[in-house]
C-alpha positions in Angstrom: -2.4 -5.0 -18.9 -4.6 -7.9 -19.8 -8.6 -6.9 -19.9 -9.1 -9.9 -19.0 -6.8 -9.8 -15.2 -7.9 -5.6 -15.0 -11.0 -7.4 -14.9 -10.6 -10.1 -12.2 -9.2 -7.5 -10.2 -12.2 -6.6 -8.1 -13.2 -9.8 -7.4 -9.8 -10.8 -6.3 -9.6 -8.3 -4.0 -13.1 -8.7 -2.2 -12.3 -8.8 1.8 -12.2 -5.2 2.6 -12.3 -3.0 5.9 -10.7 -1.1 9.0 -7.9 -2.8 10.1 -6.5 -1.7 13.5 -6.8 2.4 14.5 -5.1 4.1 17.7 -5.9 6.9 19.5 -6.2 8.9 23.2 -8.7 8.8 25.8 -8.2 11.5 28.2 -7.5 9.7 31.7 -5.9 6.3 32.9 -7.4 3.1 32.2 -6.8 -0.1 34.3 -3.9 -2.2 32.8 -5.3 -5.2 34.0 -8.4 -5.3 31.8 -6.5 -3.6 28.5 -4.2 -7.0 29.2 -7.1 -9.0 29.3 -8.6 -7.5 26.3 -7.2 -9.5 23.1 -7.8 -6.4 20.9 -5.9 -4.1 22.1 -2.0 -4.3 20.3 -0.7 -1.5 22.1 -1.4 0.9 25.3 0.4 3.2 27.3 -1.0 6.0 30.2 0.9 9.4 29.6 1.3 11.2 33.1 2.6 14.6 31.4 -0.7 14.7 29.2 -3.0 12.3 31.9 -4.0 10.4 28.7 -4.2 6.6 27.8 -2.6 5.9 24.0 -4.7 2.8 22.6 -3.5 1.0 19.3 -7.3 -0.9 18.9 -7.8 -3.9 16.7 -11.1 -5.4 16.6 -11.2 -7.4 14.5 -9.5 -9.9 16.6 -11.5 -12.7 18.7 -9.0 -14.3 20.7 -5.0 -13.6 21.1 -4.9 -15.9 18.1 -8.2 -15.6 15.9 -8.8 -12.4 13.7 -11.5 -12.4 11.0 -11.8 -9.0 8.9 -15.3 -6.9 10.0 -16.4 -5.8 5.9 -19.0 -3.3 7.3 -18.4 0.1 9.1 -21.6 -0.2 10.9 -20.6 -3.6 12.7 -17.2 -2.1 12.7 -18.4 0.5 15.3 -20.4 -1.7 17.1 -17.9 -4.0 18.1 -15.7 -0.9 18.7 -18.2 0.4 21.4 -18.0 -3.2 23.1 -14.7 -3.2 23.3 -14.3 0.5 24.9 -17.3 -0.6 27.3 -14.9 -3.7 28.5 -12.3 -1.3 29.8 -14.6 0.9 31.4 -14.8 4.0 28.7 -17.2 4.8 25.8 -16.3 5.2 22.8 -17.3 8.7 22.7 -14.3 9.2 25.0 -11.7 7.8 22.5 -10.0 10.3 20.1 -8.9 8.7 16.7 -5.7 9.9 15.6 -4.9 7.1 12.9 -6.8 4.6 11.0 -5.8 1.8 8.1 -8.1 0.4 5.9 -6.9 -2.2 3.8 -8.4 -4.4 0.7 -7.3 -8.0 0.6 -7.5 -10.9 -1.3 -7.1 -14.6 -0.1 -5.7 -15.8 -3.7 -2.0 -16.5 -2.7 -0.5 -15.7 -6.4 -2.1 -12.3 -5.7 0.9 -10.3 -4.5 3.2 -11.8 -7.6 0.4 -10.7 -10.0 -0.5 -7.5 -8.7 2.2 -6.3 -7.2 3.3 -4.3 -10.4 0.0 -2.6 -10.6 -0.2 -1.7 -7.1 3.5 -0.3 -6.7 2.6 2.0 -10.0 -0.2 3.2 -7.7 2.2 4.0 -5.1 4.6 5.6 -6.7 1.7 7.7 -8.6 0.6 8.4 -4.7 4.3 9.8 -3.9 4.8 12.1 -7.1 1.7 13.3 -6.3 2.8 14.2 -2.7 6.3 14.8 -3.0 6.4 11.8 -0.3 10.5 11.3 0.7 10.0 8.1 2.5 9.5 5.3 0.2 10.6 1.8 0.3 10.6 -1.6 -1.2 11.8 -4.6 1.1 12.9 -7.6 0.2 13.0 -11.9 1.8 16.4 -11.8 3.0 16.6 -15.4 1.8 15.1 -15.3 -1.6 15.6 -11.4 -2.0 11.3 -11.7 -3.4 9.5 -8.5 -3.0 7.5 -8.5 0.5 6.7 -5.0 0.4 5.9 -1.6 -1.3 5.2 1.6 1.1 5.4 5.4 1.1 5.2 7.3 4.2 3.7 10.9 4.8 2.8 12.9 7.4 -0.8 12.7 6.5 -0.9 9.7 5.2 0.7 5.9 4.3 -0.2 3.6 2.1 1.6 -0.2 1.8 1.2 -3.3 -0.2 2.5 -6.3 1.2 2.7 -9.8 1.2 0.7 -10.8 4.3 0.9 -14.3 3.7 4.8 -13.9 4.3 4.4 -11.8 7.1 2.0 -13.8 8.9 3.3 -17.1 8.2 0.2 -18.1 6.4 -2.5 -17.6 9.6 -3.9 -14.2 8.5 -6.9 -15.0 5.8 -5.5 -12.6 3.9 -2.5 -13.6 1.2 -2.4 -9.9 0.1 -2.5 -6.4 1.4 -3.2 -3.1 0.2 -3.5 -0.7 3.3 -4.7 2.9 2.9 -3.6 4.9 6.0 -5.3 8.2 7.3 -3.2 10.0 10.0 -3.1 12.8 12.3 -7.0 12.7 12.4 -7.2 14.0 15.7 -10.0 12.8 16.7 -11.9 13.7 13.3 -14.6 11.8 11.5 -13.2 8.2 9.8 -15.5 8.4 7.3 -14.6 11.7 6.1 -11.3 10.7 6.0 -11.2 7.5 3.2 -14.4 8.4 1.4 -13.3 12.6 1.2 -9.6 12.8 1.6 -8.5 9.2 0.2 -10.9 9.7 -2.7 -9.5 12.8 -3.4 -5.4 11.7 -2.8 -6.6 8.5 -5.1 -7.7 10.9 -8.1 -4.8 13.0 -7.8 -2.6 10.4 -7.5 -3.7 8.5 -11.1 -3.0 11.9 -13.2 0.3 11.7 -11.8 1.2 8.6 -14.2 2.9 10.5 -17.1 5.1 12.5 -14.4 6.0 9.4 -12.0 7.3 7.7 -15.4 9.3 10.6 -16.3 10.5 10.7 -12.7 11.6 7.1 -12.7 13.6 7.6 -16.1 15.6 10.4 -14.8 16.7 8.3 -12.0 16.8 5.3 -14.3 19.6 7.2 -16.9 21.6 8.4 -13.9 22.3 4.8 -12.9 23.0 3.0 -16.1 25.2 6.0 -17.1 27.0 6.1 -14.1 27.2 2.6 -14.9 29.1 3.0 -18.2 32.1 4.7 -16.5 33.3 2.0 -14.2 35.5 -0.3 -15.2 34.8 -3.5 -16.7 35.1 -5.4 -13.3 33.2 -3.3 -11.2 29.8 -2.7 -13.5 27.1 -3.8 -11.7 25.6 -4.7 -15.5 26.8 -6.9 -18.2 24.7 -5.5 -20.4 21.3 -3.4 -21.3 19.5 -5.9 -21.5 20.8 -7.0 -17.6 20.2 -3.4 -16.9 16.5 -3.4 -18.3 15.6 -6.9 -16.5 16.7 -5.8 -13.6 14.3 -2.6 -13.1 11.7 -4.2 -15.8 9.3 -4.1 -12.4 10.2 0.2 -12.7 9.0 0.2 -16.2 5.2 0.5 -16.9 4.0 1.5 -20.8 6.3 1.0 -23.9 6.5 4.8 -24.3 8.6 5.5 -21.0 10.9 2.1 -22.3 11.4 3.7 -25.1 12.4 7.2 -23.6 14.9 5.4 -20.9 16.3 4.1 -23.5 16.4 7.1 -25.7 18.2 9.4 -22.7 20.6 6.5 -22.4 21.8 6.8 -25.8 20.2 3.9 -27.4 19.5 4.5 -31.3 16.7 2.9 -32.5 14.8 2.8 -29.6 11.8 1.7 -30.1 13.3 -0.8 -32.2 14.8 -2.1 -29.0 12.3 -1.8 -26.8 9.9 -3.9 -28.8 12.4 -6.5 -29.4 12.8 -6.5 -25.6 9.1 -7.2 -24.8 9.3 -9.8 -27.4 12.2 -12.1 -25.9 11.8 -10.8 -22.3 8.0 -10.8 -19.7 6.8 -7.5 -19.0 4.0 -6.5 -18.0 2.6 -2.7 -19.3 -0.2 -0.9 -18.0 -2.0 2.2 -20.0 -3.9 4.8 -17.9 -7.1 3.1 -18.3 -5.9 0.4 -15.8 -4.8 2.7 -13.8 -8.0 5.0 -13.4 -10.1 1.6 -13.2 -8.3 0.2 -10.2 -8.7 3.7 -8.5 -12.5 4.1 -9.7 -12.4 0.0 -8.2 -10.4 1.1 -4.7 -13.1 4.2 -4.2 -16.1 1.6 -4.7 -14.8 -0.3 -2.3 -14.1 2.1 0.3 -17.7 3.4 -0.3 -19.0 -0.3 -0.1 -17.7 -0.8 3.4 -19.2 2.8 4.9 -22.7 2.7 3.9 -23.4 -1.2 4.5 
């Protein structure tokens, strides 16, 4: 990766803070003022457990109008406003998920770092061992909209929020860092302790995710090999390699895919690729920065 765009990355992404959060409070609320209430996405009174489920946004003004809150402090405040509209306090309400998320406005942001973030991902579920993982696509232009992993603790997406909100979020691009299960726990604790902590584990995972990816890499351009002529799914490598080049991140796992492939000369080849074909490479320095840049972000947005 380019200093130079490692660089820009913190001040690309610069609008940062709680998104939406959901949680309990332990008797029924009047549906008429949640309705009336523009910030509140969700809500639903459980007779079995006499508890009202609240999926809280308040960052919105109107049905329509949502600007970002950057500070936790203002975050809270509103927060207590809002609970105080439908009759409760916030004291009352027991958090059992929260998202943060880091945005940028720049539009070309998801194209450009949509590589670098989905390494961080897939870092995040070799870490975890994380099963559900996921990359959708436009059905129309089959572009990349999204890149998620879900846990039971934990989720964590990128996305193209300019797609999904047909251009009126202020946000082009979306990295969301979900804590769940809280249980009515401390949100602070949870990104600056727990996220911290799943973000440094997560980076030392970059050797192993590689390796992971080149297993399952092999497996498919083997399997490949067999078919017959008219039903390969590949014309050649080099179809093969442009098609996952999005999969590949340092010229050392290239190499090794190609080498369990049966490729001789392999770095030969893989050099030769990266000279006629774009790719992008990344080397654990840009990895441990954006982490080291995510944390001071998440720590920016607690203590203003």
């Amino acid at each position: 990766m380019l200093v130079t765009k490692r660089n820009s990355y913190a001040e690309t992404f610069d609008l940062c803070g709680i998104d939406t959060l959901s949680g309990y409070i332990p008797r029924e609320l009047s549906t008429a003022e949640l309705q009336n209430s523009a910030n509140f996405n969700k809500f639903y009174f459980d007779k079995k457990k006499q508890q009202t489920y609240v999926l809280i946004n308040p960052n919105k003004n109107t049905a329509s109008a949502e600007r970002l809150i950057t500070s936790y402090s203002d975050f809270i405040e509103k927060l207590a406003t809002i609970m105080q509209g439908i009759g409760a306090s916030l004291d009352e309400l027991r958090i059992v998920r929260a998202d943060f998320c880091i945005n940028s406005t720049d539009i070309f942001s998801y194209g450009a770092f949509g590589k670098l973030h989905k390494a961080l991902i897939l870092c995040l579920a070799e870490c975890y061992a994380v099963k559900n993982c996921y990359n959708t696509f436009d059905l129309w232009t089959g572009a990349s909209i999204s890149v998620a992993i879900k846990a039971d603790a934990f989720e964590v997406e990128n996305y193209d929020k300019r797609h999904q909100s047909e251009g009126q979020d202020e946000s082009a691009n979306r990295l969301e860092l979900r804590a769940k299960r809280i249980d009515g726990g401390d949100i602070q604790e949870q990104f600056m302790l727990r996220w911290h902590n799943r973000l440094d584990r997560a980076k030392d995972c970059f050797v192993q995710m590689q390796e992971h990816i080149n297993s399952e890499l092999s497996k498919i351009y083997i399997e490949d090999l067999k078919k017959p002529q008219k039903d390969k799914d590949f014309i050649s490598l080099t179809a093969f390699l442009l098609r996952y080049k999005n999969d590949i991140f340092t010229r050392k796992q290239l190499i090794d895919l190609l080498t369990k492939i049966g490729i001789n000369n392999a770095e030969h080849r893989a050099d030769k690729f990266k000279e006629c074909h774009r790719i992008e490479y990344f080397s654990q320095k840009d990895l441990d920065f954006v982490v080291r840049c995510i944390k001071e972000k998440i720590s920016k947005y607690f203590n203003k």
